[in-house]
C-alpha positions as CSV (number, residue, x, y, z in Angstrom):
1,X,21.8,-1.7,54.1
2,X,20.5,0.8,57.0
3,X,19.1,3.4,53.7
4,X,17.4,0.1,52.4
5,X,15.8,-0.7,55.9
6,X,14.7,2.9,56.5
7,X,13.4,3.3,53.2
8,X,10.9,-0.2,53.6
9,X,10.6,1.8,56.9
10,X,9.2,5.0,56.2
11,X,7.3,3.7,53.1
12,X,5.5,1.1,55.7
13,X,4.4,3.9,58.2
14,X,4.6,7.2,58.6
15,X,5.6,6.0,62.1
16,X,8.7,4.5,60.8
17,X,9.1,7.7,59.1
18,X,9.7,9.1,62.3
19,X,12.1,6.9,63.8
20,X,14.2,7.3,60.4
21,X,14.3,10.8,61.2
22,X,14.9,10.8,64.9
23,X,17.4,8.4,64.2
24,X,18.7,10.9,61.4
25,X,18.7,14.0,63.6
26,X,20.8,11.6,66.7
27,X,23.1,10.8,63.8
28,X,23.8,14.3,62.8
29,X,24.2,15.9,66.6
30,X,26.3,12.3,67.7
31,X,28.9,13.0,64.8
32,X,29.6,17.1,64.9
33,X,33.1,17.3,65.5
34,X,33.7,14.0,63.6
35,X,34.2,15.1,60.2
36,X,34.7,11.5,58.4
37,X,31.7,10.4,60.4
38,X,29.6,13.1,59.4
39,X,30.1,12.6,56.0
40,X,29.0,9.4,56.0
41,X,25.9,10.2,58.4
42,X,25.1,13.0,56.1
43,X,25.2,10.9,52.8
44,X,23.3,8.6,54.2
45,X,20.2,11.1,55.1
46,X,20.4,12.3,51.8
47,X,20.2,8.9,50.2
48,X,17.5,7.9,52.7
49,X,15.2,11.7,51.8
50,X,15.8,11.5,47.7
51,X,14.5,7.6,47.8
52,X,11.3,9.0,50.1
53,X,11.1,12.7,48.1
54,X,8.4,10.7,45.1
55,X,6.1,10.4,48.1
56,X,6.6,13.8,49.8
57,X,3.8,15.6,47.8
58,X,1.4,13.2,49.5
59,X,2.3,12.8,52.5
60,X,2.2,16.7,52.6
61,X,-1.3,17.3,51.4
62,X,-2.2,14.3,54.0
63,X,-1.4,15.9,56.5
64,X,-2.8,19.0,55.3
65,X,-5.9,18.3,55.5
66,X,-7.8,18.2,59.0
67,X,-10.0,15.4,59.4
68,X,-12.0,14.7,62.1
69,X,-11.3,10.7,63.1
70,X,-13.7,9.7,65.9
71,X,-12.2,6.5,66.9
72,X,-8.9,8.6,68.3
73,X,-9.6,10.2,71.4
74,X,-7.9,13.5,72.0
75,X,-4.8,13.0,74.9
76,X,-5.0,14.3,78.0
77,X,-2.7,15.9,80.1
78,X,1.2,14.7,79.2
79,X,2.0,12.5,82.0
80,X,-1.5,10.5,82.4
81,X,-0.9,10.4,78.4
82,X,2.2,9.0,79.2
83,X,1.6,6.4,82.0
84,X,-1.4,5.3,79.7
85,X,1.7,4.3,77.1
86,X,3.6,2.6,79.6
87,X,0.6,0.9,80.9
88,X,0.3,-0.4,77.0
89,X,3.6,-1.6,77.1
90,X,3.6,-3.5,79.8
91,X,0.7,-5.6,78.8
92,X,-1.3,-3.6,80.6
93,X,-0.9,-4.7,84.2
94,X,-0.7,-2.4,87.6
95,X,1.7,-3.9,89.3
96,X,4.1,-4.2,86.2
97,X,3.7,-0.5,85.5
98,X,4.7,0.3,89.3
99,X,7.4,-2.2,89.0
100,X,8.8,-0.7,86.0
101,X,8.4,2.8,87.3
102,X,10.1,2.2,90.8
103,X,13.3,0.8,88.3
104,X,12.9,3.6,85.9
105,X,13.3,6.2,88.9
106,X,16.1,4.2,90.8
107,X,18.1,4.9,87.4
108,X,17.6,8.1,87.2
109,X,18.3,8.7,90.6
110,X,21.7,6.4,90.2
111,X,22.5,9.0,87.0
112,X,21.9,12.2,89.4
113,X,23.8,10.8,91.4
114,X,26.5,9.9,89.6
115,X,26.9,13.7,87.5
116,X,29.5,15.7,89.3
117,X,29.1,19.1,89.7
118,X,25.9,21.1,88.9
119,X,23.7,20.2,85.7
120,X,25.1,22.9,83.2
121,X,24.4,22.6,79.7
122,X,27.9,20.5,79.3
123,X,26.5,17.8,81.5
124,X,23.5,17.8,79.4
125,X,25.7,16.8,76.4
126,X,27.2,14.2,78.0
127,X,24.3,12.6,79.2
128,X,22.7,12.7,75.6
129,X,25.6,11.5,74.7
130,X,25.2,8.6,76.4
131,X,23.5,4.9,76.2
132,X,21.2,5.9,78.9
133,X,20.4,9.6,77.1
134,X,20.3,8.0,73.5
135,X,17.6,5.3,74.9
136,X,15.5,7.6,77.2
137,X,15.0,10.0,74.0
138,X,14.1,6.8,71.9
139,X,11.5,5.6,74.6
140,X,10.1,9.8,74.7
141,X,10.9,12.0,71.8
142,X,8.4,9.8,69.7
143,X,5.7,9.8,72.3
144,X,6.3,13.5,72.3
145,X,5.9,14.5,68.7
146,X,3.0,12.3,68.7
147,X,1.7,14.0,71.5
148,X,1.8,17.5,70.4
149,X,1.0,16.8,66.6
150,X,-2.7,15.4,68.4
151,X,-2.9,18.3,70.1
152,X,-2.5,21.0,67.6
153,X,-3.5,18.9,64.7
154,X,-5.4,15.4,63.9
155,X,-5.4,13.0,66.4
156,X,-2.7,9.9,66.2
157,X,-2.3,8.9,69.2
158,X,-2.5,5.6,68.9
159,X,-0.5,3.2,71.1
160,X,0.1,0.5,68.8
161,X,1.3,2.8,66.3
162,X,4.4,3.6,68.8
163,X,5.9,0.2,69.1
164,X,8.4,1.9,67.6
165,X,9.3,2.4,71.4
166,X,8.5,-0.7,72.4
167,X,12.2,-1.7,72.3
168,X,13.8,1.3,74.0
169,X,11.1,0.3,76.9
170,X,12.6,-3.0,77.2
171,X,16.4,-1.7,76.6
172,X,16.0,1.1,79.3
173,X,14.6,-1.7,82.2
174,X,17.3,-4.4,81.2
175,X,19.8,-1.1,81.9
176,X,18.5,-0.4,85.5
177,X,18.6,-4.0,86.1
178,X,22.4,-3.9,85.0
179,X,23.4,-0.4,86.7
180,X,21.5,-0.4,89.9
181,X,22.6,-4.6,90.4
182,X,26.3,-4.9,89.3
183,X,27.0,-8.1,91.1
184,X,26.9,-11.0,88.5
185,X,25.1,-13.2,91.2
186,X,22.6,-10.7,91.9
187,X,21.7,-9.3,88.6
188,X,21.6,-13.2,87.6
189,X,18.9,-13.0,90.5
190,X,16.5,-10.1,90.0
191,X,16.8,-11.3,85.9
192,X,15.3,-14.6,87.0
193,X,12.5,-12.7,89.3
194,X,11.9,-10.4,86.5
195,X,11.3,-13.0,83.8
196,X,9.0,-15.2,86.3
197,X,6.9,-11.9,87.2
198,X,6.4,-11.1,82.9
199,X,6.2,-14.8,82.5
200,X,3.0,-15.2,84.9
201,X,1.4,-12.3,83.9
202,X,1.3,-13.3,80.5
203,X,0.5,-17.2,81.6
204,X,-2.1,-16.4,84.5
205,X,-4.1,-13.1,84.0
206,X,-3.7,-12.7,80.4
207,X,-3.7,-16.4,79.8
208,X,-2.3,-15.1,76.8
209,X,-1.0,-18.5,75.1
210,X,-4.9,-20.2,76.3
211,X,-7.4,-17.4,75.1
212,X,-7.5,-16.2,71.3
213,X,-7.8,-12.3,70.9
């Protein structure tokens, strides 16, 4: 079933390409040590590249070939690049994106926190390791690739063609709701706010479900 889905995937968009093989590389590094595991991960990569390998020739000379599209802007600098993606994501409000940000750097101050001991490289593991890790390199790592593949290449930085990420955005807020407010009552409490504050942004400044786009 998951080699049928990332086959429709990667066929559909060279952007669902990607996430077959991010998810493909995380499969691979989650399983070394697991032999049985890895077997299975590896046999399912291979299924997933032999059904894509018909269409590898032009996806190749694609991408071998510079074109100049004037409708894609060139990035800027990383973070701006970066914010500018959030922003998209969060329907493109201010005060969402500073929301979002001040729970974003709450987790990560909760996981530094947390890690005993200095950052080594084991630590490192165990943090990629983790559901935090495995969501923060969804949410990045295609953002990334994107990034640098404008800069050195043609311009695809396109932020609808990364809602790919879109879930991972979502997943990584509902997690800093869930570690940094571990009472039931409260979490119950700042899930409600939450919901109102998306709710009327969507309702009142986008008047999203008044105004056709």
């Amino acid at each position: 079933g998951y080699c049928a889905y990332a086959l429709l995937a990667a066929y559909t968009h060279y952007f669902g390409l990607l996430m077959v093989g991010l998810q493909a590389v995380g499969a691979l590094l989650i399983s070394i040590g697991e032999r049985r595991v890895l077997h299975r991960s590896m046999t399912m990569c291979l299924i997933v590249f032999m059904g894509f390998a018909p269409w590898l020739p032009t996806m190749l000379s694609q991408f071998g070939a510079r074109t100049n599209i004037s409708w894609i802007e060139s990035p800027g600098e990383p973070v701006f690049a970066f914010a500018a993606f959030l922003y998209f994501l969060f329907n493109r409000s201010r005060y969402l994106l500073v929301l979002v940000g001040i729970l974003y750097a709450s987790l990560a101050a909760l996981i530094f926190r947390e890690n005993e001991g200095p950052i080594d490289i084991t630590a490192v593991k165990r943090f990629t390791r983790s559901p935090d890790g495995i969501v923060l390199a969804w949410l990045v790592l295609p953002f990334l690739i994107t990034y640098v593949v404008s800069i050195v290449s043609n311009p695809v930085l396109v932020h609808r063609n990364l809602i790919i990420s879109l879930p991972a955005a979502y997943l990584l807020l509902a997690r800093a709701v869930d570690r940094l407010v571990p009472d039931p009552r409260r979490f119950a409490l700042v899930a409600i706010v939450l919901c109102v504050l998306f709710l009327g942004d969507l309702v009142l400044r986008m008047d999203f479900y008044g105004t056709p786009f």
